[in-house]
ROMI-407990 format. One record per residue (C-alpha): x, y, z; residue number from 1; residue in three letters. Coordinates in steps of 0.02 Angstrom, whole numbers. Layout:
BEGIN
    east   north      up  pos  code
       X       Y       Z  NUM   ALA
...
% end
This chain:
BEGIN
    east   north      up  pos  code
    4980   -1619    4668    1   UNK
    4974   -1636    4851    2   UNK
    4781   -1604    4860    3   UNK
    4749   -1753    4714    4   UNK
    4872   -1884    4794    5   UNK
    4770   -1865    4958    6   UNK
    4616   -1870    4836    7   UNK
    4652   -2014    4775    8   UNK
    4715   -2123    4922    9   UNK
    4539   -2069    4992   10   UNK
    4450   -2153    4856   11   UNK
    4554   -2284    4874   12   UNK
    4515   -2311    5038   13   UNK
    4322   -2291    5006   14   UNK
    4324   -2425    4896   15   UNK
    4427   -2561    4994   16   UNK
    4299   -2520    5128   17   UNK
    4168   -2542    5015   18   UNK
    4255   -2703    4932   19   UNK
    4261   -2763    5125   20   UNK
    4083   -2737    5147   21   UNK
    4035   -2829    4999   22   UNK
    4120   -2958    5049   23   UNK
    4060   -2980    5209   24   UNK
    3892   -2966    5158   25   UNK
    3924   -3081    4998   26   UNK
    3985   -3205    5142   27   UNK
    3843   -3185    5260   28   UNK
    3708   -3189    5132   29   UNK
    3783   -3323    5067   30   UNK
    3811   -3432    5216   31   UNK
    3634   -3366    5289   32   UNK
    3534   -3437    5118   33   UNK
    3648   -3584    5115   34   UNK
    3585   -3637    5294   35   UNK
    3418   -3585    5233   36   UNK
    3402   -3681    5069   37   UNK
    3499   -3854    5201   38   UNK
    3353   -3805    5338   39   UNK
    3232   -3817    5214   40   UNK
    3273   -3949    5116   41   UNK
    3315   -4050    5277   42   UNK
    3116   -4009    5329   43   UNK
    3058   -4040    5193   44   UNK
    3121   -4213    5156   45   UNK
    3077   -4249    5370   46   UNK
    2912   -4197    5347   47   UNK
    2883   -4289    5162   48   UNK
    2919   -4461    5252   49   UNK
    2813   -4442    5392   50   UNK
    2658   -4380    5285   51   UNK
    2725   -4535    5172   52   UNK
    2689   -4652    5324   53   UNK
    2541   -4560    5374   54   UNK
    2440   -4583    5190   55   UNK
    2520   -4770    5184   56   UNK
    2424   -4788    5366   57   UNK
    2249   -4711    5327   58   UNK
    2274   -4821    5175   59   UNK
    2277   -4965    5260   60   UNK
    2114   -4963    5364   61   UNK
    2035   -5030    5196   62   UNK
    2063   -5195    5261   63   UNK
    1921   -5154    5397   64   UNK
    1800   -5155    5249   65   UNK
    1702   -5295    5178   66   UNK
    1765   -5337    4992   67   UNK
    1638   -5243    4920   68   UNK
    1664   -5109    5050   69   UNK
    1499   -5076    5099   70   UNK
    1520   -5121    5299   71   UNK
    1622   -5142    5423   72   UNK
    1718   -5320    5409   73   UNK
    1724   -5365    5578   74   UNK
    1718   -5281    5745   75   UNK
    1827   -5353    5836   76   UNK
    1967   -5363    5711   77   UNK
    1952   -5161    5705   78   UNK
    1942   -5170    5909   79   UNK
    2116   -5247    5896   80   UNK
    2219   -5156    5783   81   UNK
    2142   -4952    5793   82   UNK
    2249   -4945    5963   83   UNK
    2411   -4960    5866   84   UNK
    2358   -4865    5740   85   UNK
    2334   -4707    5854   86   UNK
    2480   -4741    5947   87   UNK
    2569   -4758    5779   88   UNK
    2488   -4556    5752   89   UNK
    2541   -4495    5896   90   UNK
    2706   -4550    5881   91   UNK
    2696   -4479    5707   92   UNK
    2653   -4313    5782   93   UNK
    2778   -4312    5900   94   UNK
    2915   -4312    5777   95   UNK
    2812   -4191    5654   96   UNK
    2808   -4077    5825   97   UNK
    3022   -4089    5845   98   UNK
    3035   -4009    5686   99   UNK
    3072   -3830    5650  100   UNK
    2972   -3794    5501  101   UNK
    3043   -3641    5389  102   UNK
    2953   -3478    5365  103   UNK
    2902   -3546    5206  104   UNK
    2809   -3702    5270  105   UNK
    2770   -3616    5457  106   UNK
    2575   -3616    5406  107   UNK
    2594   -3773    5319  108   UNK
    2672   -3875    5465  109   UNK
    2512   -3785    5586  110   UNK
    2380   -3838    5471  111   UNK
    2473   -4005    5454  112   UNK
    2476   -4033    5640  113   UNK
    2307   -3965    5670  114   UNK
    2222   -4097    5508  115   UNK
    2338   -4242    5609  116   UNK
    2272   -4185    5767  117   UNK
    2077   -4224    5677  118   UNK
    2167   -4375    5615  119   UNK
    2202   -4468    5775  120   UNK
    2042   -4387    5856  121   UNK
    1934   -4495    5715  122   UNK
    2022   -4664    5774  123   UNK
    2013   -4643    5952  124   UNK
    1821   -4597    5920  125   UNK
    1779   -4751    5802  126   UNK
    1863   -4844    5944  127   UNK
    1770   -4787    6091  128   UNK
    1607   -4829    5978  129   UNK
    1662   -4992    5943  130   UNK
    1698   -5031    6105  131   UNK
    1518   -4961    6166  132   UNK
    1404   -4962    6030  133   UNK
    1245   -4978    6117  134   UNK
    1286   -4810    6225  135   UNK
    1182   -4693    6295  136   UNK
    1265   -4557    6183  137   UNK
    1316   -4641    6041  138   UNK
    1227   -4534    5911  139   UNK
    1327   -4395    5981  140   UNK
    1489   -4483    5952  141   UNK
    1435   -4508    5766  142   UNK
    1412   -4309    5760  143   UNK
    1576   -4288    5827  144   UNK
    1652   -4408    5727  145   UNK
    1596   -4338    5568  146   UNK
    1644   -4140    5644  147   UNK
    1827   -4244    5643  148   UNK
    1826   -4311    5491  149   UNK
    1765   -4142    5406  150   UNK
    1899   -4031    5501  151   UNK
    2030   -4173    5460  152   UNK
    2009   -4154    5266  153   UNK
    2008   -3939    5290  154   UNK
    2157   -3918    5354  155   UNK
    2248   -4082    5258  156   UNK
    2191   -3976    5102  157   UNK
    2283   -3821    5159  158   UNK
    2435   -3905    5164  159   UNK
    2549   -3843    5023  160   UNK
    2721   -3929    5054  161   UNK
    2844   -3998    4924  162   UNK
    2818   -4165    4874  163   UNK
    2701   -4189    5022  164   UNK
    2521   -4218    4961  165   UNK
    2416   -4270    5118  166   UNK
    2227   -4298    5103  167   UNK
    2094   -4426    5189  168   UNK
    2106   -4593    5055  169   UNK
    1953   -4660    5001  170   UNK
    1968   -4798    5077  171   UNK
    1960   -4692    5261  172   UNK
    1812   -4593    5202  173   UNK
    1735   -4767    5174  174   UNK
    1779   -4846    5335  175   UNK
    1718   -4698    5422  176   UNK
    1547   -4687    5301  177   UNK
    1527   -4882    5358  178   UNK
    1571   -4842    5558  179   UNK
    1432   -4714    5538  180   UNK
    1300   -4820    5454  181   UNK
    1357   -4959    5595  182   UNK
    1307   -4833    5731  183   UNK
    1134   -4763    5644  184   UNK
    1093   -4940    5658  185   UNK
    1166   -4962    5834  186   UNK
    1056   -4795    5869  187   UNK
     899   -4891    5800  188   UNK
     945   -5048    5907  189   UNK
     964   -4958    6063  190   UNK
     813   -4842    6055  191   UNK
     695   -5000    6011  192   UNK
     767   -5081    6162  193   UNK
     727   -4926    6270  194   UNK
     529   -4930    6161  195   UNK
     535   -5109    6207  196   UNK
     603   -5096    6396  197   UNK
     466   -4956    6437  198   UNK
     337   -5064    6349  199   UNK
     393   -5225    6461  200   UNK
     405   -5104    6633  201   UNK
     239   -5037    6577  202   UNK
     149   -5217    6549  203   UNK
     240   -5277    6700  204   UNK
     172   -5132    6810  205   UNK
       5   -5164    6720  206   UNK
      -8   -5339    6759  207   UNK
      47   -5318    6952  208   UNK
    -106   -5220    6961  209   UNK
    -223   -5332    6912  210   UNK
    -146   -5455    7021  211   UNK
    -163   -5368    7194  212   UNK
    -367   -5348    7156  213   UNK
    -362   -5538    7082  214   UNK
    -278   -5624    7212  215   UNK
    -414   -5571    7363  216   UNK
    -539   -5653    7270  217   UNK
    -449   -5808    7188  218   UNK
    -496   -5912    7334  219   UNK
    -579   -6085    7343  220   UNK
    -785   -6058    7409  221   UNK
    -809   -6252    7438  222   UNK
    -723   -6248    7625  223   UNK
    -836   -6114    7682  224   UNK
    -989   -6182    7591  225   UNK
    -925   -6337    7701  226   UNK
    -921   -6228    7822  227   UNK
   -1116   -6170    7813  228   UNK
   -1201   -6332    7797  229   UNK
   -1106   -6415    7944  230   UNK
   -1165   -6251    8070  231   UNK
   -1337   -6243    7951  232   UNK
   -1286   -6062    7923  233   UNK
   -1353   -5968    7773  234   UNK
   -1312   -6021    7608  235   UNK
   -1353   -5849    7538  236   UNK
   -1203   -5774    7623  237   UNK
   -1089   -5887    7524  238   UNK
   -1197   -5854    7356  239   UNK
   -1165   -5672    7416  240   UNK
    -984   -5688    7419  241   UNK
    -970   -5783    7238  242   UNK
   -1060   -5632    7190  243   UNK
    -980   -5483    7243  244   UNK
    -814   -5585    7187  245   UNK
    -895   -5601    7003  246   UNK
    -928   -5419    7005  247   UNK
    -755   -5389    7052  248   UNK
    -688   -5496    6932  249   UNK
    -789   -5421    6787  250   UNK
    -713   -5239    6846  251   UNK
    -529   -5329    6821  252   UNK
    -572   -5410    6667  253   UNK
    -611   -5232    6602  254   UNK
    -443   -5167    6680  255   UNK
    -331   -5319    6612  256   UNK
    -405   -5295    6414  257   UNK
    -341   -5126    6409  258   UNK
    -170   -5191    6427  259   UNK
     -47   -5201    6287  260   UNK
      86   -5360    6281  261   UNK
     256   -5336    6210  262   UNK
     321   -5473    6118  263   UNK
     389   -5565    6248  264   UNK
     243   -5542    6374  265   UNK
     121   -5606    6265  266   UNK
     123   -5778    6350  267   UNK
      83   -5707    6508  268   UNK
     -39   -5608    6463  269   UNK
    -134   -5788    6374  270   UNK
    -104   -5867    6523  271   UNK
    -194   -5737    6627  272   UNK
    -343   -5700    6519  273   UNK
    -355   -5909    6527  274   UNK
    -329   -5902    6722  275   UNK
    -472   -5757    6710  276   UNK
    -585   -5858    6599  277   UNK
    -573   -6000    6696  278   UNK
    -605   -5916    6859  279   UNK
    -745   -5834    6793  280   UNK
    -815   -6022    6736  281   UNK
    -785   -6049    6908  282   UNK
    -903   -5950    6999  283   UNK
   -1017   -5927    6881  284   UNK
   -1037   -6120    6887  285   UNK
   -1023   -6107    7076  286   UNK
   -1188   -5985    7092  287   UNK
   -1284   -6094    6993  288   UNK
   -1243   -6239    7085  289   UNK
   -1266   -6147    7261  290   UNK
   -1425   -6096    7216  291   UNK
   -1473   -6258    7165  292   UNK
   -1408   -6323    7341  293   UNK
   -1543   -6201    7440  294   UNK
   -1675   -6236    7315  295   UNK
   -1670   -6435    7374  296   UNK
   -1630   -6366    7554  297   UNK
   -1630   -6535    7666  298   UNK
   -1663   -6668    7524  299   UNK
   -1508   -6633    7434  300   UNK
   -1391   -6806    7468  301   UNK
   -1222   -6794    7468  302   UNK
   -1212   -6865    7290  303   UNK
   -1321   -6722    7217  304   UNK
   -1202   -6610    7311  305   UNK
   -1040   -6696    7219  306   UNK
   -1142   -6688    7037  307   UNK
   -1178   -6486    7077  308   UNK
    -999   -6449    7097  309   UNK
    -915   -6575    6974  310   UNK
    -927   -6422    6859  311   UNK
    -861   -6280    6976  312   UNK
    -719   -6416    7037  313   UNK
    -667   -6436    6842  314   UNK
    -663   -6237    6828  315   UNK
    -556   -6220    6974  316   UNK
    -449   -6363    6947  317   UNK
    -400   -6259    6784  318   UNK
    -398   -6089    6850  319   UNK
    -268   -6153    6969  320   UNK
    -174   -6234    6856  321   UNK
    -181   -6112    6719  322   UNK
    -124   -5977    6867  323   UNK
      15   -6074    6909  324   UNK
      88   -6076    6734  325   UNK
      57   -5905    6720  326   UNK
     157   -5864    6896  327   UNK
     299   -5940    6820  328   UNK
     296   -5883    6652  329   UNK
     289   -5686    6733  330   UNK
     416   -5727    6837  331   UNK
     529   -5761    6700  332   UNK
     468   -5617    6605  333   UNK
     525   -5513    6759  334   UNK
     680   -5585    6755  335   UNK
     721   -5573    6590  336   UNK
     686   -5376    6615  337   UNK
     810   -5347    6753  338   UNK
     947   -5431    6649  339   UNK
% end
């Protein structure tokens, strides 16, 4: 009787411990999922506001677009107000980042963090090409702006969380289509400016060489033909001179119609080729007269000399005036280059 009394105070004992250590457990597991399910539902309703405000924020950059949404509505409008939108983000993401996600939504809240990451990186982009768009480099920021935009909408899809849909709006994608179509065109602007700046440096440089073999020879023969016939020197020294200068002149005429105006140098380059023309009138006229002037050697009166060189006088008259328009003119042209 002994043996079973002890028997049975054993069992009894076995089972209060047992009782005890359900209920311990029944507490613990109970408290422990109880915290869980709070934790949880405490992220999740954190996490379902900020991704609220986020959406309601990407949203909102439709008011960027035109009405038909085709372009960008105006620059500087989206100048102003991107800067609080990013700093808007960022605060966003610094109260995502104070959150203690569950080991439900631990994936969720990285791929969350990493797509707002993209987010903010898109703004600050479209910003710095606003704010530059005729950069050396902007075709690269497009690239990187659409590498943004594409890792932005990966890892927003990845996100799985309870009443928590995040995804780029369309009317993002279309402010971000139209940034990129602004800076293709931006791209086109810049690299016809460059076409257009090597075309000017490469007229200018052209032109500057015809000058410096022009300018020896643009020089008036009358005051050493004045010269000659007070010391009765020889008068085929000066007919010389007019000659080798025509020859000259016919080697920079050859030179200076080789040489391609831009749009805006093609004023100068009239006004030279008439400078040229004239000039060329000018001693052309002047041989023929000169020679004349030896052929009636001492007989010629000094108002036979003034009807011989009434047509080289003309020619000069207009060379000089023609090259004095052109001076300016290429000075302008110069100085619309450097600016």
């Amino acid at each position: 009787m002994k043996s079973t009394k002890k028997k049975n105070k054993t069992v009894i004992v076995i089972l209060q411990i047992l009782v005890f250590v359900l209920l311990v457990a029944g507490v613990f597991f109970g408290t422990y999922y109880l915290f869980i399910g709070k934790s949880s539902n405490s992220y999740e309703a954190n996490i379902q506001n900020i991704i609220s405000q986020i959406n309601k924020l990407n949203d909102s950059v439709s008011s960027f677009n035109n009405k038909n949404g085709q372009a960008l509505k105006d620059n500087e409008a989206v100048r102003k107000e991107l800067p609080n939108k990013i700093d808007t983000l960022s605060k966003f993401k610094e109260e995502a980042q104070r959150l203690t996600a569950t080991d439900k939504y631990t994936k969720d809240n990285e791929n969350f963090l990493l797509g707002l990451d993209k987010n903010i990186l898109i703004y600050r982009q479209i910003d710095a090409i606003l704010r530059n768009p005729e950069g050396k480099d902007v075709d690269k920021a497009s690239e990187d702006l659409k590498k943004y935009t594409n890792d932005c909408v990966k890892y927003y899809a990845l996100v799985n969380i309870k009443n928590a849909k995040i995804s780029l709006p369309q009317s993002t994608t279309a402010f971000i289509d139209n940034v990129t179509t602004y800076v293709n065109e931006m791209v086109k602007v810049v690299r016809d400016k460059e076409i257009h700046q090597s075309q000017s440096s490469d007229f200018e440089s052209s032109i500057d060489s015809v000058l410096s073999k022009f300018t020896p020879i643009n020089i008036d023969l009358s005051s050493q033909l004045t010269k000659v016939r007070q010391e009765k020197g020889n008068i085929d020294n000066i007919i010389a001179l007019a000659n080798k200068n025509k020859d000259e002149l016919d080697r920079i005429n050859q030179e200076f119609s080789n040489i391609a105006a831009p749009s805006n140098g093609v004023e100068c380059y009239k006004l030279l080729n008439t400078t040229l023309e004239c000039y060329n009138g000018y001693l052309e006229s002047f041989i023929y007269a000169a020679n004349n002037e030896k052929l009636l050697g001492n007989q010629i009166t000094t108002d036979k000399i003034s009807e011989l060189y009434a047509v080289p006088n003309s020619k000069l008259s207009d060379a000089s005036k023609a090259f004095d328009n052109f001076t300016k003119t290429f000075k302008e042209f110069k100085q619309s280059n450097i600016n």
